[in-house]
N, C-alpha and C positions, 0 to 999 in steps of 0.2 A: 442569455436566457436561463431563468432561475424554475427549475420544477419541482414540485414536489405534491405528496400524494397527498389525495384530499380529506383521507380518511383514518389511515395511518400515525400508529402510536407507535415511540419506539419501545421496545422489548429486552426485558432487562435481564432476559435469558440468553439472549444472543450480545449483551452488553453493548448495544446501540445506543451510539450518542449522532446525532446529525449537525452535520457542518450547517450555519446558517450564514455568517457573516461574511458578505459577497468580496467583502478587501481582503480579508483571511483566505478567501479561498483565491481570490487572483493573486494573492502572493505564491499561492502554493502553488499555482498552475506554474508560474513565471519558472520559479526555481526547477520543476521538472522541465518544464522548456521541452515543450512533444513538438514531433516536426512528423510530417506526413512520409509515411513507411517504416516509422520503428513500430516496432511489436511492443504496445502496451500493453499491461493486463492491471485492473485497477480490483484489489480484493475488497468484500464489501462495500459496493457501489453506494447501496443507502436509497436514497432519494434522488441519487443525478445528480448535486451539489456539484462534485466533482467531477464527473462524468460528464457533464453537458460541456464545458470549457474543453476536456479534452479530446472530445467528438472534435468541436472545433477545428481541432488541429490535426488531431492524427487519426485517420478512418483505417480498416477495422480499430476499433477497441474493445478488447475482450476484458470481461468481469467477469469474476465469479462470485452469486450472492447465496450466501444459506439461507433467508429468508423468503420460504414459498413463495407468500404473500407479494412481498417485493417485486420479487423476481419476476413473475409474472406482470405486476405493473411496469416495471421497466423495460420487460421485453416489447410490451406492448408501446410504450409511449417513443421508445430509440433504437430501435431495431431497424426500421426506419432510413433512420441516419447513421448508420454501419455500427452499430453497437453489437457486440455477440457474447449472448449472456449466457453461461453455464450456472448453473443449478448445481451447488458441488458445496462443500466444506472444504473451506482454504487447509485447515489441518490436514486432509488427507490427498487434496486434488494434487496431480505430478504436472505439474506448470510446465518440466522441461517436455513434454509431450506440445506444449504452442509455440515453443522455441524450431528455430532450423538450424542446418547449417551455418548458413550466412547472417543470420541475425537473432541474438542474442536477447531478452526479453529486460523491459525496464517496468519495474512491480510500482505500485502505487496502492496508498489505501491510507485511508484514514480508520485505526484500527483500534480497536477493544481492547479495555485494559487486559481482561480475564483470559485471551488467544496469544497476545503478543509477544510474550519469551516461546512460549513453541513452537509458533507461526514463523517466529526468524528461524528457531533451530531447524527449521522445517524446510525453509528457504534455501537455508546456506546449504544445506546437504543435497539443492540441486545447484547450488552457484554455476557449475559449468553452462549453465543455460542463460544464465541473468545476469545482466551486464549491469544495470544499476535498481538501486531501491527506494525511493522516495515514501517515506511514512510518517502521519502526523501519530503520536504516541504522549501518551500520559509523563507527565517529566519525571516520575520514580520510575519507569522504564527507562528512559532518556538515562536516566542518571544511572539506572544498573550496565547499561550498555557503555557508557563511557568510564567506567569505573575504572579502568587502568592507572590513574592517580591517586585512587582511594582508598588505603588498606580496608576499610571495613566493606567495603563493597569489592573489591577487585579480585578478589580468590571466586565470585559466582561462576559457576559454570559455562554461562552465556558469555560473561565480560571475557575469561579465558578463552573462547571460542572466538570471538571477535576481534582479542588483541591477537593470537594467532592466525587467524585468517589474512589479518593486516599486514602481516608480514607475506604474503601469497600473493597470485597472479591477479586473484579477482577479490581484491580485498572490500568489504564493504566500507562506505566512507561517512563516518557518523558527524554531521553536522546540520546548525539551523539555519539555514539561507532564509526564511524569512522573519528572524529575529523575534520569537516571540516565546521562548523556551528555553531550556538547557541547552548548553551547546559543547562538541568535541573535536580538534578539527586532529586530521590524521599525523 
């Protein structure tokens, strides 16, 4: 099931782009592979694109969406069917506050160019909470984050954060499992 709002333009304040193409997005679901009781939290839900596949499989699913608008449409349309929408800016929300003990949070989101180096830095500095990351990103992001091959890219402060973390317990793992982008494997 494909929803989307009926009125809704995207906004190029918040640099919303909406996933349309339902192969694209069951590639992406595939390769996140949700199973019922991990702690998903999918940033900028959007329109459900993504969020309706992974209702599918793993209930609760929490998002967090900055757009009022939205927000309120989605709470309305999947809440329903265990969705739990907060109302937050991914920049400043503390994710590890959805995290437990026992279970670990796995992020998803198809993300804005204009958020996406800070949103990771942002990320990583709660890593102890988030076991893995799945994000569709603009491939000059893709490409600053795998920059460890690059000299003219690989001194960024993100690529240094990332090749560092990789050497770590909960190192992020940058690649394309559904083959449509830049790709880095660890």
């Amino acid at each position: 099931m494909f929803i989307e709002h009926p009125t809704h333009r995207a906004r190029k304040r918040f640099g919303q782009n909406f996933l349309h193409d339902a192969r694209v997005i069951d590639r992406i679901v595939r390769a996140i592979n949700p199973k019922s009781g991990q702690r998903i939290v999918e940033i900028g839900p959007g329109q459900g694109a993504l969020t309706v596949p992974l209702l599918e499989a793993a209930q609760p699913l929490h998002a967090v969406e900055l757009d009022r608008d939205l927000a309120a449409w989605l709470n309305q349309q999947l809440k329903s069917r265990g969705l739990v929408l907060i109302e937050a800016d991914a920049l400043s929300f503390d994710f590890s506050s959805l995290a437990t003990d026992d279970e670990r949070l796995r992020v998803v989101g198809n993300l804005p160019y204009n958020i996406s180096t800070p949103l990771m830095f942002h990320l990583l500095q709660q890593r102890h909470a988030i076991h893995d990351m799945h994000f569709m990103l603009q491939k000059e992001v893709v490409e600053r984050l795998a920059a460890e091959a690059d000299a003219d890219l690989a001194g960024s402060p993100l690529g240094d954060l990332v090749v560092d973390r990789h050497q770590g317990d909960h190192a992020p793992n940058l690649h394309d499992p559904i083959g449509i982008g830049a790709s880095a494997a660890p």
